[in-house]
N, C-alpha and C positions, 0 to 999 in steps of 0.2 A: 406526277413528277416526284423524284424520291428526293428527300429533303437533307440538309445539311444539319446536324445536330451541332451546335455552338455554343460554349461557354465565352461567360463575360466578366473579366475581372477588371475593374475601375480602382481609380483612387478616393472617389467619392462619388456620392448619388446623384451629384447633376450630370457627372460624367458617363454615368452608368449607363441613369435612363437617357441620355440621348442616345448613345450608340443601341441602346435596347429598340429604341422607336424607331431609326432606319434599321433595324433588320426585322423588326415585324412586319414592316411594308412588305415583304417578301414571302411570297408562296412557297418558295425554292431552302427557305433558310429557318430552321426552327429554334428557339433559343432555350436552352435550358437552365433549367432551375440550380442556385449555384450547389444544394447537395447533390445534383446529378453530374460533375462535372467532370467525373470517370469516365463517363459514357462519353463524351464529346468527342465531334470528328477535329473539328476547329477549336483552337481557343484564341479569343481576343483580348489582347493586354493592353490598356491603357498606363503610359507612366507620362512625367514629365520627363526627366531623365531617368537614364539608365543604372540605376543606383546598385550599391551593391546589396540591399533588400529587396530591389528589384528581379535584380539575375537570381537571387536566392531562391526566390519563391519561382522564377523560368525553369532554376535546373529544377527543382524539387514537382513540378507541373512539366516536367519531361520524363522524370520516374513513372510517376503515377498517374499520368493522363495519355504520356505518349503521342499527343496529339501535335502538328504542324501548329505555330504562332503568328497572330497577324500584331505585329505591335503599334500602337497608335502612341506615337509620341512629340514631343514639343523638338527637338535636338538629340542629334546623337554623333557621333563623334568615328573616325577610323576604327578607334581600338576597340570601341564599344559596338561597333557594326560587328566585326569578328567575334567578340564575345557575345552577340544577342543571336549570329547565327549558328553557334555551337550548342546555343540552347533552344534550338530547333526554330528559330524565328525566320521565315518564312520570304513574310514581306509587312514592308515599313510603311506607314502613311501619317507625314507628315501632320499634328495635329489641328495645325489652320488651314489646310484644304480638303479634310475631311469631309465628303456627302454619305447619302445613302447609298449612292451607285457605286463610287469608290470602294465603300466601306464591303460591298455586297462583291463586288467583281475581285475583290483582295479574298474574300472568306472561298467564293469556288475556286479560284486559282489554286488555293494553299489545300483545298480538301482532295484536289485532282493532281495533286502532285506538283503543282507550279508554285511560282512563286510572282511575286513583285517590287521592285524597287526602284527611287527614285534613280535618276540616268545619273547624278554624281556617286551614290554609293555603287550602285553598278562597275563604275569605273575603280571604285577604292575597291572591290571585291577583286576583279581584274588582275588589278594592281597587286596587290594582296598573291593570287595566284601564281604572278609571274616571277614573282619575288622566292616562294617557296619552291618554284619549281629551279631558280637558278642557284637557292643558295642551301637546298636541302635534298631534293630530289634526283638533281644531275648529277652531284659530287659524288652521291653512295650509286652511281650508276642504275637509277628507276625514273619512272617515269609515272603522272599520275593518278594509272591503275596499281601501283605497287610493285610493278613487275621489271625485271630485269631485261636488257636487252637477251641475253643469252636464254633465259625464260623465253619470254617470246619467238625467239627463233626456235626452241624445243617445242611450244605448244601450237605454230601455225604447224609444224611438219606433224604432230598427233593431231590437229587437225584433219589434215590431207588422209589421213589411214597411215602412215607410216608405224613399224612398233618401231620398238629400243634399239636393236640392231639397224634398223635401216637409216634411223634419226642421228647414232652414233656415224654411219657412214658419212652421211648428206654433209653434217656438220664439220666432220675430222675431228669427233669427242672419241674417248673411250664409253663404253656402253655402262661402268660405273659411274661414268662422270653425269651421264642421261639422266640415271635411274636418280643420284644423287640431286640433280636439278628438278627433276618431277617432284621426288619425297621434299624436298627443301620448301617449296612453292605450296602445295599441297598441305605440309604441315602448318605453316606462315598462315595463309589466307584461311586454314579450318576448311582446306574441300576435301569430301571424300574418296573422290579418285579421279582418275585421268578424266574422264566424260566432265563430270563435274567442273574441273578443271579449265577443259577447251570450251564450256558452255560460259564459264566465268569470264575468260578470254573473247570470247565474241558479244559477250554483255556491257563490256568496257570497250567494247571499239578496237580493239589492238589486234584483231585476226580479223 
């Protein structure tokens, strides 16, 4: 079984080695030495709150570890949910209901790509979303792949095979006005070209 490489950073040694001892229970979960913590697929943060020496050291262990965050802490708050998942933090566990299994099923979630969070922050995340899509995203006319409704109606028809002359038809565009909406989209998101483009488009659901 291929194992999970994890760094552990505490606020202090009682904190450390507990969480150290539930993840050596585990086959599946390897815990690294903290000058190896480059290497790490996971890292686990221990705070009480989410201080701003806290986020300090998240972003700076997002530069240079790049790795998914399980944060193990006492309280955290709306604004401090948004700011701990900006700094790749993953998923949250509470720090008085913490086990081994918790602690172990939080670290594979976050190395596979998942995540975890209690069902109220869930909700504040939600919340959070529906908020940015009503008072940020719908006004400048996008939607939350980034893309414009008139984008997307140019990249389902390059989807289909159609080129620039036929998309301008479909549409009722001029064929500069296509080319202008390809280049525009294309420059924005950093994709190299059309293909590029409709693959990025069915990556986000919108085709």
């Amino acid at each position: 079984m291929e194992q999970v490489d994890v760094a552990v950073h505490a606020p202090d040694p009682l904190t450390y080695a507990g969480l150290v001892s539930h993840l050596r229970a585990r086959s599946d979960i390897s815990v690294l030495r903290s000058d190896d913590r480059s290497q790490a697929q996971v890292l686990i943060v221990a705070a009480e709150r989410l201080t701003t020496d806290v986020v300090a050291m998240l972003r700076l262990a997002a530069t240079e570890v790049g790795a998914p965050v399980v944060l193990v802490t006492t309280e955290i708050s709306e604004q401090e949910l948004l700011t701990a998942v900006e700094c790749r933090v993953v998923a949250i566990l509470p720090r008085a209901v913490v086990t081994a299994e918790r602690l172990a099923h939080s670290v594979l979630a976050a190395a596979s790509g998942g995540g975890v969070m209690p069902p109220n922050l869930v909700g504040e995340l939600l919340k959070h979303v529906e908020r940015l899509q009503r008072d940020v995203l719908t006004p400048n006319g996008l939607n939350a792949s980034g893309l414009t409704s008139r984008e997307i109606d140019v990249l389902r028809l390059m989807a289909d095979g159609l080129d620039t002359n036929e998309i301008a038809d479909e549409l009722c565009y001029s064929e500069r006005t296509v080319k202008n909406v390809i280049y525009g989209l294309n420059h924005r998101l950093k994709l190299r070209n059309r293909s590029h483009a409709v693959a990025y488009a069915v990556r986000s659901g919108v085709i």
